[in-house]
SEZA-934234 format. One line per field, with one value per residue (C-alpha): residue number from 0; residue in one letter; x, y, z. Coordinates in nm, 4 decimals. Layout:
% residues N
num <- c(NUM,...)
residu <- c(a,...)
c1 <- c(X,...)
c2 <- c(Y,...)
c3 <- c(Z,...)
This chain:
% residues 191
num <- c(0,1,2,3,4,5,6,7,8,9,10,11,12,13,14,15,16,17,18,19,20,21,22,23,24,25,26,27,28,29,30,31,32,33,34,35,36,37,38,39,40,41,42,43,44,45,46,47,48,49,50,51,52,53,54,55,56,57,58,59,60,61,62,63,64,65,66,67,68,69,70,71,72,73,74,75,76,77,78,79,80,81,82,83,84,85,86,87,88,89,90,91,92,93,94,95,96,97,98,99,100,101,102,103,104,105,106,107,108,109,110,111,112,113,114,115,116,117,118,119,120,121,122,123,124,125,126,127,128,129,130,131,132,133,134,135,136,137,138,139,140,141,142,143,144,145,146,147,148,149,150,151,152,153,154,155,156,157,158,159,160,161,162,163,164,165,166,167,168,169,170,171,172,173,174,175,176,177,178,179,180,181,182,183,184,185,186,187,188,189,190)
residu <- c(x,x,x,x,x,x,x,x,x,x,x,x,x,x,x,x,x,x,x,x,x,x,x,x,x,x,x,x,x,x,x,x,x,x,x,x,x,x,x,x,x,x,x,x,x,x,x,x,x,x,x,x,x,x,x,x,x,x,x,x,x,x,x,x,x,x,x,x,x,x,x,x,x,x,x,x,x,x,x,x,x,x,x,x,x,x,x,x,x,x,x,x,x,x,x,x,x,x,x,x,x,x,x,x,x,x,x,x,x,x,x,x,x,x,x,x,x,x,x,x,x,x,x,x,x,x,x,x,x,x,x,x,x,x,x,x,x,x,x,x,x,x,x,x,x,x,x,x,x,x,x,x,x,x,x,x,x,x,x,x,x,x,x,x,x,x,x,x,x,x,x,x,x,x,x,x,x,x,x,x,x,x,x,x,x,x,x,x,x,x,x)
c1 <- c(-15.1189,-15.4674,-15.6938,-15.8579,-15.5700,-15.4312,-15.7593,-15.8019,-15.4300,-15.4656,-15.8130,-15.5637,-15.3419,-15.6319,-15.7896,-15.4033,-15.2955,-15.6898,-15.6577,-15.2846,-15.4269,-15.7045,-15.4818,-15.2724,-15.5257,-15.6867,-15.3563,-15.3715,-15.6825,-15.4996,-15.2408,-15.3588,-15.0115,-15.0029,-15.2669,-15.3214,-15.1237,-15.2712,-15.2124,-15.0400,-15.2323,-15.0844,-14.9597,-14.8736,-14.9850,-14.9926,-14.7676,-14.5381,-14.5141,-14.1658,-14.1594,-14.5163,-14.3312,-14.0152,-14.2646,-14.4458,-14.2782,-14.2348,-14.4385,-14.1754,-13.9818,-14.0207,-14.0121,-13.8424,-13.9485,-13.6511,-13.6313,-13.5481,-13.6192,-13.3005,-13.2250,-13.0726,-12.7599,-12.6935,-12.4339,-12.7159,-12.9547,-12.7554,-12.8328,-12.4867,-12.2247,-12.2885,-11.9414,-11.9280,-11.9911,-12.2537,-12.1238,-12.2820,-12.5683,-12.4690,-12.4867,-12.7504,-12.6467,-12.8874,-13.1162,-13.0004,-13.2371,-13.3672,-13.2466,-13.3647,-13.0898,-12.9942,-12.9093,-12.6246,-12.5784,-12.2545,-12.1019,-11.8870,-11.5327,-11.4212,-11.0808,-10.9763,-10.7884,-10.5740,-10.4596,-10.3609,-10.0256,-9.9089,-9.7602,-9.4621,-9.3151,-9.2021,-8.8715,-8.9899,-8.6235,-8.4875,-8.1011,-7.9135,-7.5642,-7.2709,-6.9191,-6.6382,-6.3131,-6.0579,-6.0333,-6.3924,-6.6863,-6.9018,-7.1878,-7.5176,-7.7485,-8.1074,-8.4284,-8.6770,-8.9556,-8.8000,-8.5400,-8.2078,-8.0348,-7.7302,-7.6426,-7.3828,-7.4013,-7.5900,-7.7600,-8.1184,-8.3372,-8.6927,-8.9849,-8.7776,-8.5799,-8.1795,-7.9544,-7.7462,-7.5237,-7.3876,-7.3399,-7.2245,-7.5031,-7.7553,-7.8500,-8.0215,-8.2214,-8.3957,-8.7490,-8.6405,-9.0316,-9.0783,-8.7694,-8.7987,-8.5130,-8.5731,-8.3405,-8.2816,-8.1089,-7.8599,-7.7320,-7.4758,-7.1170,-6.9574,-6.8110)
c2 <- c(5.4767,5.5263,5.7127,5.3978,5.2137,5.5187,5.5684,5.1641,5.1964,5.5349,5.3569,5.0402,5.2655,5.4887,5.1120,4.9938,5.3293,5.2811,4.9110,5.0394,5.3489,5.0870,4.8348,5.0849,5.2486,4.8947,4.7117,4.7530,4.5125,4.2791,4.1784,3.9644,4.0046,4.3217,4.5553,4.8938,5.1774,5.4683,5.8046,5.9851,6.2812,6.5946,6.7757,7.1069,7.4123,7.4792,7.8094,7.5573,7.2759,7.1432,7.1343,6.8951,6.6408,6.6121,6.4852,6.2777,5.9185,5.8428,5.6569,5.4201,5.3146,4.9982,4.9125,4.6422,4.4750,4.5332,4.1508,3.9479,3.5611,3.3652,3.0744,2.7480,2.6005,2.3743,2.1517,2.0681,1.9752,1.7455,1.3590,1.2336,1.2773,1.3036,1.2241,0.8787,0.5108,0.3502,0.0506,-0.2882,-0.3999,-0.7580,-1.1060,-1.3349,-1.6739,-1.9053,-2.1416,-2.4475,-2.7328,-3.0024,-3.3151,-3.6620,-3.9234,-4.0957,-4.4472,-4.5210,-4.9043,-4.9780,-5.2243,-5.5024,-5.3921,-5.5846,-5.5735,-5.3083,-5.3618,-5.1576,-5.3628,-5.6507,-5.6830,-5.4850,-5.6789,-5.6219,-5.3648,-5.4523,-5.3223,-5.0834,-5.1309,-5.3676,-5.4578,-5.3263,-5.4045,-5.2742,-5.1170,-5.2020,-4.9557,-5.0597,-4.8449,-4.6982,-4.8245,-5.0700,-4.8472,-5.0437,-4.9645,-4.9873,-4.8546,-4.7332,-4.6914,-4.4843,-4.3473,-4.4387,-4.4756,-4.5343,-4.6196,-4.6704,-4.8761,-4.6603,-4.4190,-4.4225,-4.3826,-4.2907,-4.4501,-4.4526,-4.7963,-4.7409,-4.9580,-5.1531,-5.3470,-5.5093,-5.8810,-6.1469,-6.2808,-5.9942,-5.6506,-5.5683,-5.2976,-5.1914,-5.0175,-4.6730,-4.5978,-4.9609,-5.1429,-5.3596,-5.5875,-5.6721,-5.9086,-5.8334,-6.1539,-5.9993,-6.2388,-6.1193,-6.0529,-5.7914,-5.5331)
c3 <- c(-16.0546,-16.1185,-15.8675,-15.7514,-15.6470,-15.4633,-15.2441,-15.1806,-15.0039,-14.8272,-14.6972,-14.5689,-14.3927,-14.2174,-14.1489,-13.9764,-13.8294,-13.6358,-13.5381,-13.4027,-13.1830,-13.0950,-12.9606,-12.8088,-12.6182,-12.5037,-12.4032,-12.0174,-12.0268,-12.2627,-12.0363,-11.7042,-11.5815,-11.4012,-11.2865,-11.4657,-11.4132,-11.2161,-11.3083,-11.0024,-10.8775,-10.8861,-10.6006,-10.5893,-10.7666,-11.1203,-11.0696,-11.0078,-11.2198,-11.1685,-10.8076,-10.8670,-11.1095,-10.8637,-10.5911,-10.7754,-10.8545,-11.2152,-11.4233,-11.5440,-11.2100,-11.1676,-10.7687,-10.5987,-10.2290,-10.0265,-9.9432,-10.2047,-10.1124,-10.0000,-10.2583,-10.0730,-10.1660,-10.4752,-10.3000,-9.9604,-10.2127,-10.4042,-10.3156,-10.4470,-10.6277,-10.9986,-11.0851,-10.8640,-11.0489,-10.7475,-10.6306,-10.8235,-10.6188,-10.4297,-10.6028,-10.4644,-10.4147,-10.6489,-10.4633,-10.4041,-10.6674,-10.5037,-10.6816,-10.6573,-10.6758,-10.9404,-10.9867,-11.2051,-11.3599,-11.4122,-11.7088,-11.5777,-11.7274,-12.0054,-12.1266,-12.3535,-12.6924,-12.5736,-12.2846,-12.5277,-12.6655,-12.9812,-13.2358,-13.3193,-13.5908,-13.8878,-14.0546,-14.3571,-14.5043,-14.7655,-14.7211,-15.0698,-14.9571,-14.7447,-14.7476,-14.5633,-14.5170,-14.3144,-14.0124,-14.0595,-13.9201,-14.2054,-14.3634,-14.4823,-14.7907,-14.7383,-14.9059,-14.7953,-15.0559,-15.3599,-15.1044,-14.9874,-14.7070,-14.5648,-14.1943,-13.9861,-13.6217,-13.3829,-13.6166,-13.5631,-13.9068,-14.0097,-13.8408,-13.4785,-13.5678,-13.4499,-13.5821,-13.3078,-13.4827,-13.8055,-13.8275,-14.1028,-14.1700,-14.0010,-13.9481,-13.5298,-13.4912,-13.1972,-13.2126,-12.9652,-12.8490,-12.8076,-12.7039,-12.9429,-13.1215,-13.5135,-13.6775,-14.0485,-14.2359,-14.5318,-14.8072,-15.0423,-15.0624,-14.8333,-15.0888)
């Protein structure tokens, strides 16, 4: 290092080491907080000097009033419990609207569609022919659209129609949800 450098840093540490003594030696009126310390006087003789420094208090001892103030308790002070859900406050009733009557016309009642009568159902079958076995009941062929069918007397069938009976000359069928009887006329040759 050259000799400049080394005195410009050995003048910053004189400078610091003075600003730290100053501070040091000023701090008492720094701090508002407590009052400055006094010195004790000395008491006693300077023959004896340990007998004056047990008498005298030290510096450092803090001391402490002998009453300390009397802090109330937690649970008086306490309004409620933190731990309880309040009750929900109470429902007002809503206040009542005044309303001003209303005048209602009424239609003269006319008769419904509904209350005419339905016509009646037709038979969505076509007679194909029948078979008769001797000792078995007579089964009928019928179609239905591309399907079909065959039915014996008694058997009800797609679209709620039951067949009742088997005639000569005619098939009966009874509408179930209706209660209606449809007459089907067959021509043909029994098989």
């Amino acid at each position: 290092m050259s000799a400049a450098a080394s005195s410009s840093s050995n003048r910053r540490l004189v400078l610091l080491v003075l600003v730290a003594l100053g501070l040091w030696f000023f701090r008492d009126s720094f701090t508002t907080d407590t009052p400055p310390a006094r010195k004790p006087a000395r008491t006693g003789t300077a023959a004896n000097p340990s007998r004056a420094l047990r008498s005298a208090p030290p510096e450092d001892v803090c001391t402490v009033p002998t009453a300390l103030p009397q802090r109330g308790v937690l649970v008086a002070k306490a309004k409620a419990n933190p731990f309880v859900v309040p009750p929900p406050p109470p429902v007002k009733p809503p206040k009542p609207v005044k309303t001003q009557p209303v005048v209602v016309a009424v239609a003269p009642t006319v008769a419904s569609p509904a209350s005419a009568p339905l016509p009646p159902p037709k038979l969505p079958y076509t007679y194909i022919g029948q078979f008769v076995d001797p000792g078995r009941p007579t089964t009928v062929f019928l179609s239905s659209g591309n399907a079909l069918l065959n039915a014996n007397p008694g058997d009800t069938l797609d679209g709620g129609f039951k067949l009742e009976s088997i005639g000569p000359r005619e098939l009966v069928f009874v509408h179930v949800q209706r209660n209606v009887t449809l007459r089907m006329p067959i021509e043909g040759e029994r098989l």
